[in-house]
N, C-alpha and C positions, 0 to 999 in steps of 0.2 A: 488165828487170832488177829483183831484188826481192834487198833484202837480209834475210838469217835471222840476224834477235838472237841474241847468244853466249848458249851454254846451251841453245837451244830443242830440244825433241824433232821429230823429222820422221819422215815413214813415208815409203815408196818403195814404190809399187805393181808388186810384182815380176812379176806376172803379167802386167798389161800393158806394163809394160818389153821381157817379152821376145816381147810381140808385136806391137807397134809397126812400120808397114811403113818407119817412115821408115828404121828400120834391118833389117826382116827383110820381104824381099818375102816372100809371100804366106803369111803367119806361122804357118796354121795347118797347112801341108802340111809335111810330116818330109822334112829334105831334110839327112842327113848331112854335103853338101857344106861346110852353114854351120861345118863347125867344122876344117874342114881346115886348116892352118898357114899359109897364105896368105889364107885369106877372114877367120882372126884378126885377123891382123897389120893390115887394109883396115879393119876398123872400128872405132868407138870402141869404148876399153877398158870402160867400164861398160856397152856395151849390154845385156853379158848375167852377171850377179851372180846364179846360183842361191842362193846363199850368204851373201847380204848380205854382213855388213863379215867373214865368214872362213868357211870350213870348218867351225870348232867354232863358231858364232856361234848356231846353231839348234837346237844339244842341250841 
């Protein structure tokens, strides 16, 4: 456990997020299945944030 002082800036390595096998078995092969409405719903809601904190977050 580690607590983040109020205020502090953080980064989130979004690239390796979304390839982390603890949540994306074998991360680098393209497997449509992962986004099907059932394989969402099964896993944690942050595993996968293209977008960081929104949609318009990166324009």
């Amino acid at each position: 456990n580690y607590m983040i002082p109020k205020g502090s800036d953080i980064h989130i390595l979004i690239y390796d997020l979304h390839r982390d096998p603890k949540y994306w078995p074998n991360p680098d092969k393209f497997d449509p299945e992962r986004f099907h409405p059932e394989a969402v719903r099964k896993r944690h809601r942050f595993s996968y944030i293209p977008f960081s904190a929104g949609p318009r977050n990166c324009i």
